[in-house]
C-alpha positions as CSV (number, residue, x, y, z in Angstrom):
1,X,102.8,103.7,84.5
2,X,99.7,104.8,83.6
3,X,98.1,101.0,83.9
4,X,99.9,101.1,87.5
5,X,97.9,104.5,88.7
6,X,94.3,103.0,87.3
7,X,94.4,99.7,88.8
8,X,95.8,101.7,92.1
9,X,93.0,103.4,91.8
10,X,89.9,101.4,91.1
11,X,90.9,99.2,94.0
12,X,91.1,102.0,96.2
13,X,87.8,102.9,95.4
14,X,86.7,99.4,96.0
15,X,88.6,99.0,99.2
16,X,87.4,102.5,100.4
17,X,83.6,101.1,99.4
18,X,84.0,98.1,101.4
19,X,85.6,99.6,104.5
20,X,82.9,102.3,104.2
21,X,79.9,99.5,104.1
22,X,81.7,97.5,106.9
23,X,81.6,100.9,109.1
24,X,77.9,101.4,108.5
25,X,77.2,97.8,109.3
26,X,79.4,97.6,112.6
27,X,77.3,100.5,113.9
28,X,73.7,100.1,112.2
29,X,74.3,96.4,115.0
30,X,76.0,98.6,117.3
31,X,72.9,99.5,118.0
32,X,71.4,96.8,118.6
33,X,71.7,95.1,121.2
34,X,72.2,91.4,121.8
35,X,69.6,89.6,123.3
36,X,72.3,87.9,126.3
37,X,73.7,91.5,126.9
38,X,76.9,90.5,127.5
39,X,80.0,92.7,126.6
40,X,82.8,91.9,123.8
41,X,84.7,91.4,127.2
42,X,82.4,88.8,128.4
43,X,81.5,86.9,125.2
44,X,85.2,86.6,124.5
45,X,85.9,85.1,128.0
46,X,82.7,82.8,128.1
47,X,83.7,81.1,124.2
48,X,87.5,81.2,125.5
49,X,85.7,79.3,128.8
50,X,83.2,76.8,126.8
51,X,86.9,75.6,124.9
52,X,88.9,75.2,127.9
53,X,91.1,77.6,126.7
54,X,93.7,79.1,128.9
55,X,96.4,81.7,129.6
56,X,94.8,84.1,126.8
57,X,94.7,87.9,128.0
58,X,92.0,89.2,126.4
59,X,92.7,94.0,126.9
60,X,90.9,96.6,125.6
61,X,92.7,98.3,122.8
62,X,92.6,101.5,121.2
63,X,90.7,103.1,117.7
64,X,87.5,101.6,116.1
65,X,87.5,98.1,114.3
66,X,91.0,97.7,115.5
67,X,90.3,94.2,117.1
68,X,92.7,91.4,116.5
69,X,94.5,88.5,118.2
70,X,98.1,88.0,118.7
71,X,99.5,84.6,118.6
72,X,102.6,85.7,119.8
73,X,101.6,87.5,122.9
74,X,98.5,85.4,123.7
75,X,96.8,88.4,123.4
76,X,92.8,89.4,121.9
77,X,93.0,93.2,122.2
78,X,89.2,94.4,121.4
79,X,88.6,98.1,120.3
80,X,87.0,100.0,123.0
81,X,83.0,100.2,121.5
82,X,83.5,95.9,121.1
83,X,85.2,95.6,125.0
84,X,82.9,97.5,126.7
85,X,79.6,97.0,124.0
86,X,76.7,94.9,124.8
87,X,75.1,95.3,121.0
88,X,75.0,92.5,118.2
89,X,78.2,93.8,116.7
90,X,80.3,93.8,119.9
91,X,79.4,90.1,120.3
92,X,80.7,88.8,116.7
93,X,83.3,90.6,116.8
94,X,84.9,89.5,120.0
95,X,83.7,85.8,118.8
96,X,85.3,86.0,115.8
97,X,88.5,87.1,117.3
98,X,88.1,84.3,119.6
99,X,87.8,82.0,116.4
100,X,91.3,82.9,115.8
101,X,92.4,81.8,119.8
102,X,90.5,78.7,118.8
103,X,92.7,78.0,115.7
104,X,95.6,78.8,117.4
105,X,95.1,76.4,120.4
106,X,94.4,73.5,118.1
107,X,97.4,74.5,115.9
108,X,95.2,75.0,112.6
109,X,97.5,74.9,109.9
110,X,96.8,78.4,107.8
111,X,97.3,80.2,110.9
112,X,100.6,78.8,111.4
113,X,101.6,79.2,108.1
114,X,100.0,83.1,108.0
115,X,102.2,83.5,111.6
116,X,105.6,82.4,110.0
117,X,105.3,84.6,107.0
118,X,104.8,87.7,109.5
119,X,108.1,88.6,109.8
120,X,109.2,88.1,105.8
121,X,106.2,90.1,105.7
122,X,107.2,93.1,107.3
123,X,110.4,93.1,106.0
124,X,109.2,92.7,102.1
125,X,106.9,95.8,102.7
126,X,110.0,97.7,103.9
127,X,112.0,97.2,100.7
128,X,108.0,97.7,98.5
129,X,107.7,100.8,99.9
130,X,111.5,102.0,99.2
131,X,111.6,100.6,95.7
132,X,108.1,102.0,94.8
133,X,109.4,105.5,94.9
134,X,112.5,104.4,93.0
135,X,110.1,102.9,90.3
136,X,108.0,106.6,90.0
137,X,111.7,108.1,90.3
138,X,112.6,106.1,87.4
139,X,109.4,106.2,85.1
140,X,109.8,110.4,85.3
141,X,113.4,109.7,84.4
142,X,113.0,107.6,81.7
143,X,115.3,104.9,83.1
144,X,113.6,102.3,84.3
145,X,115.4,99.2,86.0
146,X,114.8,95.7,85.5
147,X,116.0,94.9,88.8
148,X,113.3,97.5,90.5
149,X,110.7,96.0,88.7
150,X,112.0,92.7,89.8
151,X,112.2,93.1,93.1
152,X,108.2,94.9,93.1
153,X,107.3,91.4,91.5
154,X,108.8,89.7,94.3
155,X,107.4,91.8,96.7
156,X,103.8,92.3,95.9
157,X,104.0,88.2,95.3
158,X,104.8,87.4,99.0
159,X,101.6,90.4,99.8
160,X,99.6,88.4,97.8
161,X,100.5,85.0,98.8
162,X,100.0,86.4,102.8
163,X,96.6,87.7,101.6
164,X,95.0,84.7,100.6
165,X,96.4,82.7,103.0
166,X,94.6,85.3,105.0
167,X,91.0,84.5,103.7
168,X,90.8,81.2,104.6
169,X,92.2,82.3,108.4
170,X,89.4,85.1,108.7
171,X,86.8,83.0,106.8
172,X,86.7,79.9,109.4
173,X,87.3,82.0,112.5
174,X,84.2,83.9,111.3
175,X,82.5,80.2,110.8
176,X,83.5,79.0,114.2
177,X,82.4,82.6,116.0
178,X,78.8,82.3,114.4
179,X,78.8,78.2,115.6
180,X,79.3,78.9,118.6
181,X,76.9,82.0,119.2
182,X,74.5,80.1,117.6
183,X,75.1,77.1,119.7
184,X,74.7,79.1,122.6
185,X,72.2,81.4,121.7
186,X,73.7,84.7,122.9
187,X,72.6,86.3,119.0
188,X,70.0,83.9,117.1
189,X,67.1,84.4,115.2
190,X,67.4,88.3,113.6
191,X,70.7,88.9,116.1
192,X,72.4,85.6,114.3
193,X,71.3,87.0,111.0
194,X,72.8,90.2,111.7
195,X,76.1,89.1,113.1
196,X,76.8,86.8,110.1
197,X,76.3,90.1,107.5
198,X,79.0,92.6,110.1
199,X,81.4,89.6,109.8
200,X,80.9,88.6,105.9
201,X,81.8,92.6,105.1
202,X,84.6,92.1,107.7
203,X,85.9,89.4,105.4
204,X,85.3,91.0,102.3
205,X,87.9,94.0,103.2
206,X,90.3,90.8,103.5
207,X,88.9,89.5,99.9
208,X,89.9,93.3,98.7
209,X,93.0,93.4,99.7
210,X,94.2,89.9,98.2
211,X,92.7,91.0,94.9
212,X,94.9,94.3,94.8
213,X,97.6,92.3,96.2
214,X,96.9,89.6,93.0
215,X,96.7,92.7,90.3
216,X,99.6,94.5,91.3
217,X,101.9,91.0,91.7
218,X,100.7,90.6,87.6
219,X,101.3,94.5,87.1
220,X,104.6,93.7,87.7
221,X,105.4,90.3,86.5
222,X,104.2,91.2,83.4
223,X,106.5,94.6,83.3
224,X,109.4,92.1,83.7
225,X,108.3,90.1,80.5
226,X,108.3,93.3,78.9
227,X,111.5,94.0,79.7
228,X,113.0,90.7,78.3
């Protein structure tokens, strides 16, 4: 138990480092504007344009760094300071989720595969979260079940297997935002530099997440040896 709370930990920290750095990026090029000044709103619609993509709402959403695309509803839903910004961060955000429409339109195969594991997913979270408690329940108790511990393994595998499928989804949606803003020259020079450093901290929260996802899978699995 004690190996579960320290690896719980350090990747907290780490997690909570890199969501803390991504902040500071997204408004130290907040500020900055891009040199186009075009909104999220209107970079999204002119990349969605230059594609030929169609019948894609693209709404203003609600919180900060909340921005994400919905393959199910069509939908690019851009936090309020990326909708209504004009700055360097505003523009690769709302071009990276765009990257994602893109992938979607021309059916790129991680993104399909990262779709149908949404629902399996949700549910496997579900039944991590209930067990969880009954594996601190039974660690004060003394009795711990090899079925619980089971079941975890199972669990944290699918979070971990949906994480890295993840990377490569965020990673080329990020490469195809920063093509195409390059290509047409709404953030180049400094303003391309800085877009490409926001969105490589972006990814690295996804990079995080997968690796915490990876250690607690082998927490697990190798409790379930032990109990053999």
């Amino acid at each position: 138990m004690t190996g579960y709370y320290i690896l719980l930990g350090v990747f907290s920290l780490i997690g909570g480092w890199v969501s803390s750095k991504l902040k500071s990026k997204f408004n130290l090029y907040s500020k900055a504007p891009n040199s186009s000044r075009l909104s999220g709103y209107e970079v999204a619609h002119a990349m969605m344009k230059h594609y030929g993509v169609e019948g894609v709402k693209i709404v203003q959403g609600k919180g900060t760094l909340t921005d994400h695309y919905n393959p199910a509803t069509r939908t690019v839903a851009l936090s309020p300071a990326v909708f209504n910004g004009r700055s360097i961060s505003s523009a690769a955000v709302a071009a990276h989720e765009v990257g994602h429409v893109i992938q979607h339109a021309t059916a790129y195969k991680m993104l399909t595969m990262r779709s149908q594991l949404v629902p399996i997913v949700k549910f496997s979270a579900t039944i991590q979260q209930i067990m969880i408690f009954g594996f601190i329940f039974a660690v004060g108790s003394g009795l711990v079940g090899e079925w619980v511990i089971t079941i975890l393994a199972i669990t944290y595998g699918i979070t971990a297997l949906f994480a890295f499928i993840t990377l490569p989804v965020e990673f080329d949606a990020s490469k195809r935002a920063l093509a195409w803003l390059d290509e047409t020259g709404i953030t180049s020079g400094a303003e391309y530099e800085g877009s490409k450093d926001a969105l490589w901290w972006a990814a690295l929260t996804y990079v995080s997440q997968a690796l915490s996802a990876l250690v607690m899978f082998l927490y697990f699995l190798s409790l379930t040896r032990q109990k053999r």
